[in-house]
C-alpha positions in Angstrom: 0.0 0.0 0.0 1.6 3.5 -0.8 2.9 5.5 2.3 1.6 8.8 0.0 -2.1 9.1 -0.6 -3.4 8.3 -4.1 -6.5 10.3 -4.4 -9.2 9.3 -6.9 -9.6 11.8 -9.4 -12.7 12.9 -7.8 -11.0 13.4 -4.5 -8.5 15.7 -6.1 -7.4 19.0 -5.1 -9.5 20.9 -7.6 -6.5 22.7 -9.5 -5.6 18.9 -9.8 -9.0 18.1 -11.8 -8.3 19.3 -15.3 -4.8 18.2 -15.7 -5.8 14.5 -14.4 -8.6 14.5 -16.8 -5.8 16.0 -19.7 -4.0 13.0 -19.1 -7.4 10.5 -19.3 -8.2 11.7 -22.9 -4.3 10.9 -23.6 -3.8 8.0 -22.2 -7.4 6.4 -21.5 -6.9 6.3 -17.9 -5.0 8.3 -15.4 -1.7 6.1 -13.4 -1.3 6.2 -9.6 1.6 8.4 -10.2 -0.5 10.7 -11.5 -2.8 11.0 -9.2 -0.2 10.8 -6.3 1.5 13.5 -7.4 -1.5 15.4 -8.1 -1.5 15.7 -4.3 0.1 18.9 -5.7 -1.5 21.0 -8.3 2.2 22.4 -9.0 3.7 19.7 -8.9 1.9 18.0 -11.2 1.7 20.9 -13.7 5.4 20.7 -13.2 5.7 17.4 -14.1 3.0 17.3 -17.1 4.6 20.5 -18.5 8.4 18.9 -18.8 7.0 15.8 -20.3 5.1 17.8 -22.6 7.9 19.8 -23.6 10.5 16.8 -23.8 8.2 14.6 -26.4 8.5 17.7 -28.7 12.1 17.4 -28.5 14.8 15.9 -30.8 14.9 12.5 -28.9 12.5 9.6 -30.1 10.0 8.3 -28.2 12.2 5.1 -28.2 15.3 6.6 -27.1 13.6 8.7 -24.1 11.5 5.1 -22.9 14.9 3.5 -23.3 16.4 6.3 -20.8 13.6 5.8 -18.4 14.2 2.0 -18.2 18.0 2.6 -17.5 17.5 5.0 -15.0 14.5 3.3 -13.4 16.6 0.1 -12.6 19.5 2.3 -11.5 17.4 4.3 -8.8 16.0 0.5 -8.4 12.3 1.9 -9.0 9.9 -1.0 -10.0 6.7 1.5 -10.1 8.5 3.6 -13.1 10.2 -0.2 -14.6 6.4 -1.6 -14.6 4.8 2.0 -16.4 8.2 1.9 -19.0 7.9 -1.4 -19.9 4.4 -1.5 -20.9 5.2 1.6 -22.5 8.5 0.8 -24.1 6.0 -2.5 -25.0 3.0 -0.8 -26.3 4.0 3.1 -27.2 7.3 2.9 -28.4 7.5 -0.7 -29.7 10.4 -1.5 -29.0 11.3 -5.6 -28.6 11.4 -7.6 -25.2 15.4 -8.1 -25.6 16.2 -4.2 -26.2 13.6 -3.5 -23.4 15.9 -5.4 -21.0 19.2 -4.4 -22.7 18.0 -0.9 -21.7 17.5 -1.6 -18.3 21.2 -1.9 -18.5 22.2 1.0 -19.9 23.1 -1.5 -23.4 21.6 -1.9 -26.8 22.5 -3.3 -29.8 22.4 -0.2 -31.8 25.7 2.1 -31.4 24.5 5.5 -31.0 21.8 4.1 -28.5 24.0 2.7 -26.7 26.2 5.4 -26.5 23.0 7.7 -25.2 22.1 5.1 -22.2 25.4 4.6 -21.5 26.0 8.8 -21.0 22.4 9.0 -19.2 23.8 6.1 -16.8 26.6 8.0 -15.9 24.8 11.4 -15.6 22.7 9.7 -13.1 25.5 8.1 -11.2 27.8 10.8 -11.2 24.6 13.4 -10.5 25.5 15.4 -13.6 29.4 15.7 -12.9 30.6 13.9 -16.5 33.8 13.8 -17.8 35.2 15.5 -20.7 35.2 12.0 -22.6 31.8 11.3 -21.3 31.0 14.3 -23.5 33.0 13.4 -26.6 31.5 9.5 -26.5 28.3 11.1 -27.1 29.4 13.7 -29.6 30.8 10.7 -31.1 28.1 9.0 -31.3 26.3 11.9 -33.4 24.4 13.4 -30.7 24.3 17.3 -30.8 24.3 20.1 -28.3 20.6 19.9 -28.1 20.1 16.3 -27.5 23.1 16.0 -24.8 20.2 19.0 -23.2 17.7 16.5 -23.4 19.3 13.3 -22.4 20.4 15.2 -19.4 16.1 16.4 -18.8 14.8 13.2 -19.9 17.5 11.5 -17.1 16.1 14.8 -14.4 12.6 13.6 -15.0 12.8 10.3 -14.5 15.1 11.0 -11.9 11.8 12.6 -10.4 9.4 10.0 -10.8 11.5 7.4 -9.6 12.8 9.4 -6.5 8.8 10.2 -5.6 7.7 6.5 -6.2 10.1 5.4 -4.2 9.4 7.2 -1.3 5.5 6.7 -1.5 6.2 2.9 -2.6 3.4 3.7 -5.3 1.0 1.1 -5.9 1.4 -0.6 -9.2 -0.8 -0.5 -11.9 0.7 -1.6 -14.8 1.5 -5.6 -15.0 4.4 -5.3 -12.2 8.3 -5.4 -13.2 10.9 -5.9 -10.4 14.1 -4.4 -10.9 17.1 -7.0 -11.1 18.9 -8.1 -8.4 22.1 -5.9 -7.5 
């Protein structure tokens, strides 16, 4: 049971209301994490607004699902895992074994790779890369304004995992667990 409240929509703070019911007609229903962090009208305006702004990006939908599942398994979240697989699955279509390769920071393709692999380490060294970190990427092909957006795409899902974990979310997509350390 999560340690946060997850408010029905109708139990919403009412600044909550039309943003919950923004992401119904998008999605068909509205996640826990949704409503949970609708517990916050600003937060979850916040939240909607980056995620907005970020699918309008450079990065393809599979490339920012694939950064999600490698930073979900490193912050060990299964909530976010369970919501990126089924969307990795059923948005992005991307296959069972790159699904999994990405929870590693890995995938067959080069210049994926290369992104997951620069994500991981923004994540594990909280933004402090190296100078070769950087030139992998550039390497790689990636420009000025999608090393931006790696580095928000890892922030937000840095946020989701960090708020799921501490409410220990309740899971409502078919449940992932992250691997064993």
């Amino acid at each position: 049971m999560s340690r946060i409240a997850i408010p029905s929509v109708e139990q919403s703070p009412v600044a909550s209301k039309p943003l919950l019911d923004a992401v119904h007609k998008q999605l068909g229903v509205v996640p826990n994490l949704m409503k949970l962090v609708g517990n916050s009208p600003a937060a979850l305006e916040g939240y909607l607004s980056l995620n907005g702004a970020l699918a309008k990006g450079v990065l393809s939908v599979q490339l920012r699902e694939r950064i999600a599942l490698a930073i979900a398994e490193y912050n060990g979240c299964d909530y976010c895992l369970s919501a990126h697989t089924y969307l990795s699955t059923h948005v992005a279509k991307i296959d069972a074994a790159e699904i999994d390769a990405a929870r590693d920071a890995y995938s067959a393709d080069a210049k994926t790779r290369a992104a997951l692999q620069f994500a991981r380490r923004v994540a594990a060294e909280r933004g402090r890369v190296s100078d070769a970190d950087l030139a992998s990427l550039r390497a790689a092909g990636f420009d000025d304004a999608s090393v931006v957006e790696i580095v928000l795409n890892v922030a937000l899902n840095v946020l989701t995992n960090y708020i799921n974990n501490v409410a220990e979310t309740d899971v409502d997509f078919p449940h992932v667990t992250r691997k064993a350390a």
